[in-house]
N, C-alpha and C positions, 0 to 999 in steps of 0.2 A: 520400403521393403523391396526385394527381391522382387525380377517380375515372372509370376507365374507360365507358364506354357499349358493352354488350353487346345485341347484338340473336338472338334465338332462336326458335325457332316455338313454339306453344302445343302441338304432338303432344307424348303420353307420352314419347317417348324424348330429347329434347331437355329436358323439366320434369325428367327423372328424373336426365338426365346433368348438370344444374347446378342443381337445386334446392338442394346443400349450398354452393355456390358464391354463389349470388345471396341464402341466406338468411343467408349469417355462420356457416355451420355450420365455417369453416375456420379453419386458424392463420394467423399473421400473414402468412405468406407468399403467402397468397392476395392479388390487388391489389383494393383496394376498387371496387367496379362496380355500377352502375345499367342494370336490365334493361329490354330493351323485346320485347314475346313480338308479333311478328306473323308473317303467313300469309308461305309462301316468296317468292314473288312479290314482295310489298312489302319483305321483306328483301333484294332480289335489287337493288330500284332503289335503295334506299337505300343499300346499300353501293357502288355506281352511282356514286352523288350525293357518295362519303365521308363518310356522316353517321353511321357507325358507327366505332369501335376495334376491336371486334371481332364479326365476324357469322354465321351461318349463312347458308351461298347456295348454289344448287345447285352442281354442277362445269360445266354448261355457265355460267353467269354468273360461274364463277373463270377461265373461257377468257377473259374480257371484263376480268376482272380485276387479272391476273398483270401485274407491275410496280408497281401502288400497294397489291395488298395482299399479304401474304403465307401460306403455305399453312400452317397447323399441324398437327404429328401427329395432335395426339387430336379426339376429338370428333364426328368426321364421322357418317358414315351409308354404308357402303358393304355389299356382300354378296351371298348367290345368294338365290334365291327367295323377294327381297322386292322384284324391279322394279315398274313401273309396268303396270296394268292396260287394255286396251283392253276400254269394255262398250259395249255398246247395247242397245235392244230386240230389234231384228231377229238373227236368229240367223244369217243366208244373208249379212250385209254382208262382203263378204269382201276382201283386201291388194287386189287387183287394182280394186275399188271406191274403194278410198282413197286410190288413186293416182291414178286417173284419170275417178273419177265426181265429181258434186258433192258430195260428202258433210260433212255441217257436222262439226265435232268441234270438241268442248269442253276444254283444256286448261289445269290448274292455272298456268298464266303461259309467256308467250315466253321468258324463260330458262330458266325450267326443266330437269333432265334430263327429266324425263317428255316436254316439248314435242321435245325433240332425240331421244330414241329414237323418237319417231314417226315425225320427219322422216326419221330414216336407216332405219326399218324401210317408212316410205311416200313414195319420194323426190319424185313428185308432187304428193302432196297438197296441198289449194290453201286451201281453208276451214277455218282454223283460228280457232278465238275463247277469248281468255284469258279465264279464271272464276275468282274464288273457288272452293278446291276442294270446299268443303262446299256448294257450289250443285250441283257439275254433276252428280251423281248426281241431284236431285230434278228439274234442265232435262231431261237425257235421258231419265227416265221419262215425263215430260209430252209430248214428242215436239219439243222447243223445238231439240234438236239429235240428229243421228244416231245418235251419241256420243260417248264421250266416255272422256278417258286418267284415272283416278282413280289417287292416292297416301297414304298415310299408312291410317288407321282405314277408310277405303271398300274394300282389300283383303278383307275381315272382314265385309261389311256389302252389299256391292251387288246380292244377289241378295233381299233385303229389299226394294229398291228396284222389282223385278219385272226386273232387268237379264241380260244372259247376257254373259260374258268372251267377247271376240271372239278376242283376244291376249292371251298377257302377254309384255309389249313387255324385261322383264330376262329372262327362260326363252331370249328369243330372242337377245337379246345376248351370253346365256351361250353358247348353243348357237354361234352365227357365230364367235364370238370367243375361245373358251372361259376368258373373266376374268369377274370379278365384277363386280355394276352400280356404279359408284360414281355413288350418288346428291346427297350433300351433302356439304359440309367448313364447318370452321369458320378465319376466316382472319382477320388480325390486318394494323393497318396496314405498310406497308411502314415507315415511317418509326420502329416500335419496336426498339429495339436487340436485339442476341442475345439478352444478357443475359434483359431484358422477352419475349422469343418463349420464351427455356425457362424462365421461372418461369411465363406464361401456359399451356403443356404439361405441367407439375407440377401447376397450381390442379386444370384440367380432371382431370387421372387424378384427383385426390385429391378431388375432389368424386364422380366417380365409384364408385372405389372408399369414398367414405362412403355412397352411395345402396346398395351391393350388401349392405353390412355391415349397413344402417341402415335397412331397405327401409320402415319406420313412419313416419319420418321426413317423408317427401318425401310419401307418399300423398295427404294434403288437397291438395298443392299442385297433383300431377297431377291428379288429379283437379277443381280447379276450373279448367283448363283446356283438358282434353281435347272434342272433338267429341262424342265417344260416351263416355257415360257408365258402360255395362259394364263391371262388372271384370274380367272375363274376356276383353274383348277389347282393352281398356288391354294386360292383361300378356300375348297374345300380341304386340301392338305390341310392347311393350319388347322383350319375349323375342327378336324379330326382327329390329328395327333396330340394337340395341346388343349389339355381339357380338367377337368379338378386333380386328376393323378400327378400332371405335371407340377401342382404346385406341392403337394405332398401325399405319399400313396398311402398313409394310415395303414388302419386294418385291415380293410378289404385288397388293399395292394400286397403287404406284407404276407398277408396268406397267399396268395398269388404267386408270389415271389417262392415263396417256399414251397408249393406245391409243384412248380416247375423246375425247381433243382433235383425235388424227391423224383418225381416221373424221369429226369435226364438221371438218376444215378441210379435208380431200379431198372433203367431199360441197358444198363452198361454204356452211357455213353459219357461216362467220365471214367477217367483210372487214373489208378496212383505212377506218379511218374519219379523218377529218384529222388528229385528237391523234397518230396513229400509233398510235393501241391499237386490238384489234379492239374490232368490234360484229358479231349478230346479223345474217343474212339474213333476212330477215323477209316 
């Protein structure tokens, strides 16, 4: 068959959940695929653009999505007490500042979930500037912005930076809402048949489950990948992001899921755009 074009991020938990996938580690059943590892963001507009088969994207940019691509079970990134962090310098910045002072903050891209739990946890906020997320930890120390929403390996790391946790932006979504964050999924074009969506949620667990079995295996790959170079903070990464949701969100995900499109479309941050799909208030 045709070879698919997979797009992934370079974080541990994305290398570890298909590095048996994208190296040939699988049987035949796997569909043959060429990977491309970029930061979420650039994966967000590229599946945008439909220049993937199959991507990682946040779930606020599968809000933007839904109709040309479809959602698959596995894969994702969802869970409690691994949302997204609000740090800055200043200790005293406080919600009521971020809503209605001038406050810059730095955020790993407009679709993002990080960028949307900000918005719904700071309905005013006004100065928002998308970054590379491995910048904004080194801007905000420098005083380049207020600060700023950090994801992935900066959980682990920003108080290295000289930084203080203002929020953390999933603690509080768990708390308002009492569901899990669902931060990423992995979704596939609309146009693949059933058939191709359940052998694509086969490859996935069975790469998976090669990485759990096989954990030697995949280590060089994560690791020439990863931001942060620690082993120890690689595998609390994995340990966190990849956890029973990854292999399928059920019930408790699915409301999850749903609960966080209703909160993004009652707070106005979706609208109808001419094609009729939504876009982004921005």
């Amino acid at each position: 068959m045709q070879m698919l074009t997979l797009g992934i991020s370079p974080c541990p938990n994305d290398t570890y959940i298909f590095e048996a996938w994208i190296n040939g580690r699988l049987g035949a059943d796997a569909p043959p695929v060429a990977a491309r590892l970029e930061d979420i963001d650039t994966l967000n507009h590229l599946a945008l653009r439909g220049a993937l088969d199959v991507a990682k994207v946040s779930f606020y940019a599968y809000g933007l999505l839904r109709g040309r691509y479809h959602l698959l079970q596995a894969g994702g990134a969802m869970g409690r007490g691994c949302g997204p962090l609000l740090v800055g310098r200043d200790t005293k910045l406080s919600r009521h500042d971020l809503a209605h002072g001038r406050v810059r903050i730095a955020v790993p891209g407009e679709l993002t979930t990080a960028c949307l739990l900000l918005r719904l946890y700071a309905p005013g906020v006004q100065s928002v500037h998308a970054l590379p997320f491995e910048r904004i930890m080194p801007a905000v120390s420098r005083g380049e912005f207020d600060a700023g929403v950090i994801i992935h390996e900066g959980r682990f790391t920003y108080q290295a930076c000289g930084l203080h946790m203002l929020a953390d932006l999933g603690q509080w979504w768990e708390r308002e809402t009492g569901h899990p964050v669902p931060l990423g999924c992995i979704v596939a074009r609309s146009s693949c048949a059933p058939d191709m969506i359940a052998r694509l949620e086969r490859t996935i667990r069975a790469s998976l489950l090669h990485a759990r079995g096989c954990p030697g295996d995949g280590r060089g790959y994560i690791r020439s990948h990863a931001q942060e170079m620690d082993e120890q903070v690689i595998g609390r990464h994995i340990e966190l992001y990849v956890n029973a949701f990854t292999e399928d969100y059920g019930i408790e995900g699915h409301t999850a899921i749903d609960c966080l499109m209703e909160h993004a479309r009652t707070a106005g941050l979706f609208q109808q755009g001419e094609s009729g799909h939504d876009r982004p208030r921005c």
